[in-house]
C-alpha positions in Angstrom: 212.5 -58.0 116.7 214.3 -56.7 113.6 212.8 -55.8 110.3 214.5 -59.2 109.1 212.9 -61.5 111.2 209.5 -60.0 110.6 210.1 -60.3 107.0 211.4 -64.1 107.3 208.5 -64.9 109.4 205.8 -63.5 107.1 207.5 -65.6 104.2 207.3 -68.8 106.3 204.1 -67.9 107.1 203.2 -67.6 103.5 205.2 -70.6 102.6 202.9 -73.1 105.5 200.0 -71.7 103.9 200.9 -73.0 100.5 201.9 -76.2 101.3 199.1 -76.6 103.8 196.4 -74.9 101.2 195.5 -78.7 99.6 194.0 -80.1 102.6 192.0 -77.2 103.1 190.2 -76.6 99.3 187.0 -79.1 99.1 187.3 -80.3 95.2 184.4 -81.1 93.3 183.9 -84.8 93.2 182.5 -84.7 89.6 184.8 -83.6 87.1 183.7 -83.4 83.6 185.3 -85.0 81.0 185.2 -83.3 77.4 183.1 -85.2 74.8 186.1 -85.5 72.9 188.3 -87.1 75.8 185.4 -89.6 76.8 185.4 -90.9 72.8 188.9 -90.8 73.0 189.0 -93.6 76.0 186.3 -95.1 75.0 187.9 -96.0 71.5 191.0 -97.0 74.0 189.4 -99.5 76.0 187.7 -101.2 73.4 190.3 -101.5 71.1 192.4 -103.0 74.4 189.5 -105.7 74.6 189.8 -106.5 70.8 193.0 -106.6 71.1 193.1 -108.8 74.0 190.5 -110.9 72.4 192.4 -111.2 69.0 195.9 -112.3 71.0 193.5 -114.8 73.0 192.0 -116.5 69.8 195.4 -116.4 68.1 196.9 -118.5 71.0 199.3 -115.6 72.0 197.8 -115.2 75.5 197.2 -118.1 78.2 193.4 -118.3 79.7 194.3 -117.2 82.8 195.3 -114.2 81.9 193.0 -113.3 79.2 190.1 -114.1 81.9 191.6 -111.9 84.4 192.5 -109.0 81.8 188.8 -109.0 79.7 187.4 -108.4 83.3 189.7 -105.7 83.8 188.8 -104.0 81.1 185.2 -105.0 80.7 184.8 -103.4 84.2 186.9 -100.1 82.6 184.4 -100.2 79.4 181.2 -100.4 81.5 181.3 -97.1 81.9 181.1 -96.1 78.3 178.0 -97.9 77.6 174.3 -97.2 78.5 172.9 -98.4 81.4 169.6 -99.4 81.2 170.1 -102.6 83.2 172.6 -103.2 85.8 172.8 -106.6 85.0 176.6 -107.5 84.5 175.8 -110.1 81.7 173.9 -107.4 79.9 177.1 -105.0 79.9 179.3 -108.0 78.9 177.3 -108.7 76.2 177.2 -105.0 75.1 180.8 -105.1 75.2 181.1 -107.9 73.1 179.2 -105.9 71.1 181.1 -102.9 70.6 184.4 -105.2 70.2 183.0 -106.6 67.5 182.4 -103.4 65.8 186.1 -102.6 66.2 187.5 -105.9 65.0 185.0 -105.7 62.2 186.3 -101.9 61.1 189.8 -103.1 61.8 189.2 -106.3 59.3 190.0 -109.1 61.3 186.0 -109.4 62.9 185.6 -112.1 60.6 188.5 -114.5 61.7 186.7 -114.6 65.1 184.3 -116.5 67.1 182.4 -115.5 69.9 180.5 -117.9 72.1 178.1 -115.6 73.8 
């Protein structure tokens, strides 16, 4: 064996262990997220439902589609709000909630309805 082939083996050697390193390093299943990042989606996903809800009440968006997108995102927004009870209806309503806040500091709170 020549000093080349030594040295070409011991880089391919390196290189496998690179590219074979990922399957090998266990990752930490909880990541934080930084206060400001968390706000930061948080604002995102309820400004999406006030948005959605706006286009719904303004005829812009069929039913179908608005039903399937507010669960979407209600399911997204769950996770930024407290949970004290599990109850689905609860969150939604909490939800609800917290869209109206935005639409209400946005100015257009007033033109809507909510049933709930």
């Amino acid at each position: 064996m020549t000093d080349t082939e030594i040295f070409m083996g011991v880089i391919g050697l390196i290189i496998l262990l690179l590219l074979a390193s990922p399957f090998f390093i266990k990752r930490n299943p909880t990541i934080e997220v930084p206060v400001e990042d968390f706000q930061d989606e948080k604002e995102q996903v309820f400004m999406q439902l006030s948005e959605l809800e706006y286009d719904y009440q303004m005829g812009k968006l069929p039913e179908r589609d608005y039903i399937n997108t507010k669960s979407e995102l209600t399911s997204k927004a769950s996770k930024y709000v407290s949970h004290s009870n599990e109850d689905l209806i609860e969150i939604e309503r909490t939800v609800d909630i917290e869209i109206r806040t935005v639409l209400k500091k946005s100015g257009v709170g007033k033109e809507i309805m909510y049933e709930k």
